[in-house]
C-alpha positions as CSV (number, residue, x, y, z in Angstrom):
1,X,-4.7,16.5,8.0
2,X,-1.6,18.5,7.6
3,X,1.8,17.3,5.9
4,X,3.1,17.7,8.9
5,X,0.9,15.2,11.2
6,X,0.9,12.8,8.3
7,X,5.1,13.0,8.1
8,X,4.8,12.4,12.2
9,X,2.5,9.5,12.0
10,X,4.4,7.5,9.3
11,X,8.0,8.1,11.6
12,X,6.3,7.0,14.7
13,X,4.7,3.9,13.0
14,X,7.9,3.6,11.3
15,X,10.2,3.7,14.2
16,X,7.7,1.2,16.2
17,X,7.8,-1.4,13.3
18,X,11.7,-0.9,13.1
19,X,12.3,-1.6,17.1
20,X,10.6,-4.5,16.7
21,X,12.4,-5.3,14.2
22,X,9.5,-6.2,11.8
23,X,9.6,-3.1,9.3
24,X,9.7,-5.5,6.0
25,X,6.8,-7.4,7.4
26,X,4.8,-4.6,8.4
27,X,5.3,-2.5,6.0
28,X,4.2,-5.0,3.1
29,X,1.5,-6.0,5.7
30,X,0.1,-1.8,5.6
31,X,0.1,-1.1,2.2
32,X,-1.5,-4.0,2.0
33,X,-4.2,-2.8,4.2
34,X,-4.3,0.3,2.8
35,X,-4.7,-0.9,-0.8
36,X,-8.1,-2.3,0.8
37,X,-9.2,0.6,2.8
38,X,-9.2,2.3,-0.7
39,X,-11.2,-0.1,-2.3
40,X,-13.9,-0.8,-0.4
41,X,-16.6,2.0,0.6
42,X,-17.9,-0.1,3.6
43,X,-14.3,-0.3,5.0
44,X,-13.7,3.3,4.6
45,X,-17.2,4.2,6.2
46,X,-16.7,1.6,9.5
47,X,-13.4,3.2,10.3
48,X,-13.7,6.8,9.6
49,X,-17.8,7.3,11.4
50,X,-17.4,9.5,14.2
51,X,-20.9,8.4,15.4
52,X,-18.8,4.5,15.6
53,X,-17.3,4.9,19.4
54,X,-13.2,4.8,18.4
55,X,-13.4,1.3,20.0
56,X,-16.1,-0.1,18.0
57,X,-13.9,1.1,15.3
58,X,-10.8,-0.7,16.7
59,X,-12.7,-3.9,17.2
60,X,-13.5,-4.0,13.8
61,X,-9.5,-3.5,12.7
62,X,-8.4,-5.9,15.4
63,X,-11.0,-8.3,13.6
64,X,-9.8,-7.7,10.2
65,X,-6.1,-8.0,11.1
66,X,-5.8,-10.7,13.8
67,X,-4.4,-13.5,12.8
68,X,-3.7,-12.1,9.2
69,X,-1.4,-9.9,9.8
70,X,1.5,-9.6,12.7
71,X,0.3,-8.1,16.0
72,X,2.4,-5.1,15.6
73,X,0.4,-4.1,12.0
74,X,-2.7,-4.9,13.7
75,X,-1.9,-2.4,17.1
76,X,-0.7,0.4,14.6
77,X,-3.6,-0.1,12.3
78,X,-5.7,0.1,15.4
79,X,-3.9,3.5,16.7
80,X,-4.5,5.2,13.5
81,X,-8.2,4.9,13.7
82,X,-8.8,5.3,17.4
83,X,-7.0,8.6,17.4
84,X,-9.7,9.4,14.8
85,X,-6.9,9.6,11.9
86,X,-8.9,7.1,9.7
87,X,-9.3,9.0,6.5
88,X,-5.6,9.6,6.7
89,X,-4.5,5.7,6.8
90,X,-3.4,5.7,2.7
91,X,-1.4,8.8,3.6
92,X,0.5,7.9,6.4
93,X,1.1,4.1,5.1
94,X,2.1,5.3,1.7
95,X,4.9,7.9,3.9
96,X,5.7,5.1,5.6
97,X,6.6,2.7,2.5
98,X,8.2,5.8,0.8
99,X,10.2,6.1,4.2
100,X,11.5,2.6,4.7
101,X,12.0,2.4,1.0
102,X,14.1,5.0,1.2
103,X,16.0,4.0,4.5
104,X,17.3,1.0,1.8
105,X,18.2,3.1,-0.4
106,X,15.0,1.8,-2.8
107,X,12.8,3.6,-5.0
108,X,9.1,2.5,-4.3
109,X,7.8,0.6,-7.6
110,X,4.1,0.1,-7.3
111,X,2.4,-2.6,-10.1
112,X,-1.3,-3.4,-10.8
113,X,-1.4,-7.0,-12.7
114,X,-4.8,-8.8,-13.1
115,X,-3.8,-11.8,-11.3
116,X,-1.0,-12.2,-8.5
117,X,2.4,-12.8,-9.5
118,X,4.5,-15.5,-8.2
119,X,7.9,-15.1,-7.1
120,X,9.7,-15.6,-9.4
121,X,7.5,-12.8,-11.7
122,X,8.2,-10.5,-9.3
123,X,11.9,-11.0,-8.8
124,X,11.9,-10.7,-12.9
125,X,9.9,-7.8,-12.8
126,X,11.8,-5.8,-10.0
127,X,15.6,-6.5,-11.8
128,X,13.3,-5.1,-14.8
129,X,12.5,-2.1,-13.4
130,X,15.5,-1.7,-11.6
131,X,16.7,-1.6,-15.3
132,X,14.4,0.6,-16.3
133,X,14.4,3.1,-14.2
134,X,18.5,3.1,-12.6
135,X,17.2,2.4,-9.5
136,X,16.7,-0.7,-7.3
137,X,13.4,-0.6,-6.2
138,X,10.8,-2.2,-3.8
139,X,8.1,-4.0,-5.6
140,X,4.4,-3.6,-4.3
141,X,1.9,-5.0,-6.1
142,X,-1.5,-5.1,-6.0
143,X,-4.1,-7.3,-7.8
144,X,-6.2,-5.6,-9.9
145,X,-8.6,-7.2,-12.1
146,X,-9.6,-3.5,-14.0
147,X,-6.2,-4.1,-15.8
148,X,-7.5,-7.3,-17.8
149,X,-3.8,-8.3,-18.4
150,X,-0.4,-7.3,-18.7
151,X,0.9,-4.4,-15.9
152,X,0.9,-0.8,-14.8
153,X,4.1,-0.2,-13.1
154,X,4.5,3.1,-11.8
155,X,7.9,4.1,-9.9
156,X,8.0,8.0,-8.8
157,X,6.9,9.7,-11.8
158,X,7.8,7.2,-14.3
159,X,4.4,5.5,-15.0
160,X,4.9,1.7,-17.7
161,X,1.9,0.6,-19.1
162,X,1.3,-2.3,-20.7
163,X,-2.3,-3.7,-19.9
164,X,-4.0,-4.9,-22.3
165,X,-7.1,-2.6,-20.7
166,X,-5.0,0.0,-22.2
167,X,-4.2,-1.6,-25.5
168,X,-7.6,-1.9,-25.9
169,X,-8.9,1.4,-25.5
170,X,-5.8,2.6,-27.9
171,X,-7.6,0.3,-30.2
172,X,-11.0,1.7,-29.7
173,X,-9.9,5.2,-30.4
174,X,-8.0,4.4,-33.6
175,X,-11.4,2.2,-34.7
């Protein structure tokens, strides 16, 4: 799909999750979601078959979501894939983020760790970055378990490193 069409869906989810004045909610609650629409193959395949009637397809987000996620995720989810824009969820959710993200004048500060971080990690980890980088920034993380340990914090084009999956294959090509 065009830049274009993508731009248009992430305002008009945006603007939807903003009226109802759930846009921090939803938007953690999507790139949620679309963290594990790229992970799994099976998920990928339900929602994007164009032989699955679109509301087959929507039963199976309205499944997924309902009673995980707010009702307003779960109907914008659900519009996504029954207009047949399934392969483009990522896209549009990611445009979304950026664009809330920047409504609050935040740069978008995605981190892989191995295991989830509580609270308080995060809250250390975001005035870290913010450090880092000059800009306040909203954390999304995302567990990970190909990272071993540490973190992979990546904020625009600035990527930090330090996972010990890394430190170890630094170590393998020294060896």
């Amino acid at each position: 799909m065009s830049d274009a069409r993508i731009e248009g869906y992430a305002r008009a989810l945006f603007e939807v999750a903003r009226a109802e004045g759930t846009l921090d909610e939803v938007e953690d609650e999507l790139f949620r979601f679309a963290r594990s629409y790229e992970s799994s193959d099976a998920l990928r395949s339900a929602l994007t078959d164009e032989m699955v009637p679109a509301g087959k397809r929507q039963a199976i987000v309205e499944d997924l979501l309902g009673g995980k996620a707010t009702s307003t995720t779960t109907q914008l989810v659900s519009m996504v894939v029954g207009s047949g824009r399934g392969r483009d969820l990522p896209a549009i959710i990611d445009q979304l983020v950026a664009r809330a993200s920047s409504a609050k004048n935040l740069a978008v500060a995605e981190v892989r760790s191995a295991v989830p971080l509580t609270a308080d990690q995060q809250a250390r980890l975001a005035a870290a970055l913010a450090n880092a980088t000059g800009q306040q920034v909203n954390l999304k993380t995302i567990v990970d378990p190909s990272v071993i340990g540490g973190i992979v914090a990546t904020v625009g084009d600035t990527v930090i490193d330090g996972s010990v999956r890394t430190r170890v294959e630094q170590l393998k090509s020294r060896l």
